[in-house]
C-alpha positions as CSV (number, residue, x, y, z in Angstrom):
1,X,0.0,0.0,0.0
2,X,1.1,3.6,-0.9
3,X,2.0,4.3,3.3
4,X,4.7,1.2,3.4
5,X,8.3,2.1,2.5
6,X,10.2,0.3,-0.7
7,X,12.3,-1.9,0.2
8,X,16.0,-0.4,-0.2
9,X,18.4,-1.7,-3.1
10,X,20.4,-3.3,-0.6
11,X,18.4,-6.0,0.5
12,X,18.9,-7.4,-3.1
13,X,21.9,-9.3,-3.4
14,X,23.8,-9.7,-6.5
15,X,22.9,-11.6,-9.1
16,X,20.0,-9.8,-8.8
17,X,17.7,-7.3,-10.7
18,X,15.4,-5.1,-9.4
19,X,13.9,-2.7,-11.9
20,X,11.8,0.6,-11.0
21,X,8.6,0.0,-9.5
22,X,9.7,-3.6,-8.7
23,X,8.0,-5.7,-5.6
24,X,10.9,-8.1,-5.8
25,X,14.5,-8.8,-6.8
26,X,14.5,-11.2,-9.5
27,X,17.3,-13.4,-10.4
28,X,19.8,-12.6,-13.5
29,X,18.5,-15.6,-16.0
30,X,20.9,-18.1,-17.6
31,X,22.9,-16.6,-19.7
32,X,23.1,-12.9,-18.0
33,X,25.2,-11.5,-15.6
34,X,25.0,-9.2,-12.8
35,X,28.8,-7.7,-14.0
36,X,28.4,-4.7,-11.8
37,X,27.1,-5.8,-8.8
38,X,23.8,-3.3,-8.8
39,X,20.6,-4.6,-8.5
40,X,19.8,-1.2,-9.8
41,X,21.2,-1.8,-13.5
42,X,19.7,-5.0,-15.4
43,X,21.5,-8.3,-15.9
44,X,23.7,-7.7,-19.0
45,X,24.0,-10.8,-22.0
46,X,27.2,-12.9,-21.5
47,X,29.2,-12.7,-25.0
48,X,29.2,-16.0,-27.1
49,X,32.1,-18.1,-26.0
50,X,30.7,-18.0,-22.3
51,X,28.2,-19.1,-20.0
52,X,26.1,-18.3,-16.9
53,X,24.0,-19.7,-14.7
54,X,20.6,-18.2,-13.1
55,X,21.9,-15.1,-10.5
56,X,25.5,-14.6,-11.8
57,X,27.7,-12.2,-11.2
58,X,30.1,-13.5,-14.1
59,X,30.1,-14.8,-17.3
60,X,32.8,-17.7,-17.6
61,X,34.5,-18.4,-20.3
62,X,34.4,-22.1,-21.5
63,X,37.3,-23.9,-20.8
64,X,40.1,-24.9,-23.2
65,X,38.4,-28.0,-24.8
66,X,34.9,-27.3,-24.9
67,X,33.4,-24.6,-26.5
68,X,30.0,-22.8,-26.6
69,X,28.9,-24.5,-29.8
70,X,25.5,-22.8,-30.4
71,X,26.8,-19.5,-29.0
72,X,23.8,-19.9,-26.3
73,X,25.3,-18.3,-23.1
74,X,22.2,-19.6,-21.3
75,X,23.6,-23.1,-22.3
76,X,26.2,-25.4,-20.9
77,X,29.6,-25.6,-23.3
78,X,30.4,-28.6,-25.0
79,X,33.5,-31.0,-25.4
80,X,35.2,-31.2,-28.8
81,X,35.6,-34.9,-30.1
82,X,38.6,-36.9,-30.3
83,X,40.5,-35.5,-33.3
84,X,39.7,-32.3,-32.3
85,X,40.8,-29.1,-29.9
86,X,40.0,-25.6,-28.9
87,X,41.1,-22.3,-27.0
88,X,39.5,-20.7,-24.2
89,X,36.3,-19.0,-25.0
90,X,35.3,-20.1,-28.0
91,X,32.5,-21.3,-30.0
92,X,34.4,-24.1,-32.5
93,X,36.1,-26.7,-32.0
94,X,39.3,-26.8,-34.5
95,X,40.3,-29.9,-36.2
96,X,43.9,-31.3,-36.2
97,X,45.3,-30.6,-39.5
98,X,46.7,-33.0,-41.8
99,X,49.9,-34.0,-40.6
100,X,49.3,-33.4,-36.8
101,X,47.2,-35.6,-34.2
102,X,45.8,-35.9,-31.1
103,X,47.8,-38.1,-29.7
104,X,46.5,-38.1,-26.2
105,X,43.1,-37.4,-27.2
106,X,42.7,-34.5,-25.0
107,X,40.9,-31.8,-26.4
108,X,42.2,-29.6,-24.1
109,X,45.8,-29.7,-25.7
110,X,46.9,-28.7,-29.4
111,X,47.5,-31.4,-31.7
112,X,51.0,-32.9,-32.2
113,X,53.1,-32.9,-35.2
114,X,53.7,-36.3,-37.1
115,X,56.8,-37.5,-37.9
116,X,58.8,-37.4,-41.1
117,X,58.2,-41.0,-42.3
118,X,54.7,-40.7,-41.1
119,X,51.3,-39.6,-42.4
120,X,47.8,-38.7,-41.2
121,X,44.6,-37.2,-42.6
122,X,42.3,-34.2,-40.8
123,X,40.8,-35.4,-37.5
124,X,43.1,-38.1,-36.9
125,X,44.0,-39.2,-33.2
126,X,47.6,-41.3,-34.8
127,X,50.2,-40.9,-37.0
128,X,50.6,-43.8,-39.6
129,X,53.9,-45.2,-40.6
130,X,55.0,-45.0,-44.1
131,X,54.9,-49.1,-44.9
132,X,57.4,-51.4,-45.9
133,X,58.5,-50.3,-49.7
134,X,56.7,-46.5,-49.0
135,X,58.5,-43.7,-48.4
136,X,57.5,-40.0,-47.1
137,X,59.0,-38.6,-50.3
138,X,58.4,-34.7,-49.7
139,X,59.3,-35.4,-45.4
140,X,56.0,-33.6,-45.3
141,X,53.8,-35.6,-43.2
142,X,50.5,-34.2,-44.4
143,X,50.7,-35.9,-47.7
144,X,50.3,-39.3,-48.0
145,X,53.3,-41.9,-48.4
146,X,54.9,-42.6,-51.9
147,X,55.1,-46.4,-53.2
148,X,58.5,-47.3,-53.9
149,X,59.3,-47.9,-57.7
150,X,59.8,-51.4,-58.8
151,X,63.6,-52.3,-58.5
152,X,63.7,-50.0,-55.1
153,X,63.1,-51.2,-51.4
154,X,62.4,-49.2,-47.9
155,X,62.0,-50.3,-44.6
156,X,58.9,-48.6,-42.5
157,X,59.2,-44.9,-41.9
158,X,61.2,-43.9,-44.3
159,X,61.9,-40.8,-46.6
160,X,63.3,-42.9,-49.7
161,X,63.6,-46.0,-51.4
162,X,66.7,-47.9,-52.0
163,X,67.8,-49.3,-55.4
164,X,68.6,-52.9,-55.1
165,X,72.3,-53.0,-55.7
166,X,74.5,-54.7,-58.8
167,X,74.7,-58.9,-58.0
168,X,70.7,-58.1,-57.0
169,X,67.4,-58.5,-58.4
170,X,64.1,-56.9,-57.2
171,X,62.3,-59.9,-56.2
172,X,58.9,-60.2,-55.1
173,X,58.1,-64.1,-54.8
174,X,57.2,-63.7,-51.8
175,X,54.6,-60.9,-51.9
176,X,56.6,-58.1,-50.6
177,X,59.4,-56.3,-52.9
178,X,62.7,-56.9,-51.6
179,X,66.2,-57.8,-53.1
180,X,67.6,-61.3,-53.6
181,X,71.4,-62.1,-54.8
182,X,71.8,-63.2,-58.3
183,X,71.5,-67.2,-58.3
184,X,74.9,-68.9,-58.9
185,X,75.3,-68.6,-62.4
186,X,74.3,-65.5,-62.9
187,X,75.7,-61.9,-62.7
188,X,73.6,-58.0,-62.7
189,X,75.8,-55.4,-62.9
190,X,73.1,-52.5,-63.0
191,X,71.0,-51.5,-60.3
192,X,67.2,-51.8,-59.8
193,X,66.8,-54.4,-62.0
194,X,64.0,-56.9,-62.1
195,X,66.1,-60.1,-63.4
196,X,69.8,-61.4,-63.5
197,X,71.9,-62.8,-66.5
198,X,73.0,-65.9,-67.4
199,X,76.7,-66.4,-67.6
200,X,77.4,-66.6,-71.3
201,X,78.3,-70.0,-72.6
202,X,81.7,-70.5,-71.6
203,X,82.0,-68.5,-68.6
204,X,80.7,-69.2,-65.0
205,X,79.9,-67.6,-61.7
206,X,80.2,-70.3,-58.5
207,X,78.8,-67.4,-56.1
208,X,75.3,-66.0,-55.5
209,X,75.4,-62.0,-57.1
């Protein structure tokens, strides 16, 4: 009634709004703040990247690895996926490049270069050798690995192929390129090749290459 007193601004706390006129102190919804601490002032909007609960007095950043995702303040941040990072306050997550991984699968941390010999695509949480008979050809690890050329041989990880040497033939009997001596009998004195020579007529070789 017109004969009672208002109640004064301090009896609402922060977090709290009480407009002109107002017969109670209302909370700060989700997504507002009370950033100045007067119930006087209304609640302002949190910026995307941040979140609030009901009667705030901050908005809070989300944390490195989750990120407001529908730049809502008013709802919680999110965690990135496996594959995936981010930075304090943000509203995407970022995807490790080609060439990097998560490792650790921790979105919280940046994703960790692959080695030379290795490759990986977008997203990936592993690096992946360059096989037996591939090579990282360009020691760039966000292009994929380079077949050797028939006549050459590498061991995993590596950055080039090896020519199979003169006595040698590039052999691949047993499903996987690698290089076998010469039988007795016959000679190769050029590299990478595929086949060795007889021993004219006449003429003899009594060890293997």
């Amino acid at each position: 009634v017109g004969s009672e007193m208002c109640i004064r601004d301090s009896a609402c706390t922060a977090g709290h709004y009480a407009g002109e006129g107002s017969l109670s102190c209302d909370e700060c919804a989700p997504g507002r703040a009370d950033l100045d601490g007067s119930s006087t002032t209304p609640c302002a909007a949190c910026a995307a990247g941040t979140v609030s609960l009901s009667g705030s007095t901050s908005c809070t950043e989300c944390a490195v690895g989750t990120v407001d995702a529908d730049s809502d303040p008013s709802t919680a941040c999110v965690s990135c996926v496996a594959g995936e990072y981010s930075t304090q306050g943000t509203t995407a997550c970022i995807a490790c490049a080609s060439g990097r991984a998560d490792l650790d699968r921790d979105a919280s941390t940046a994703c960790a270069s692959c080695d030379a010999g290795q490759y990986s695509s977008s997203n990936a949480t592993s690096c992946t050798d360059c096989g037996r008979n591939w090579m990282d050809q360009d020691s760039d690890s966000s292009t994929p690995c380079v077949e050797c050329a028939a006549g050459y041989v590498s061991e995993p990880e590596s950055v080039s192929c090896t020519a199979c040497g003169a006595g040698q033939l590039y052999n691949i009997s047993s499903g996987v390129g690698e290089c076998s001596l010469c039988a007795v009998g016959q000679y190769q004195t050029a590299e990478a090749q595929l086949s060795c020579i007889d021993c004219p007529a006449g003429q003899y070789e009594d060890d293997r290459g």
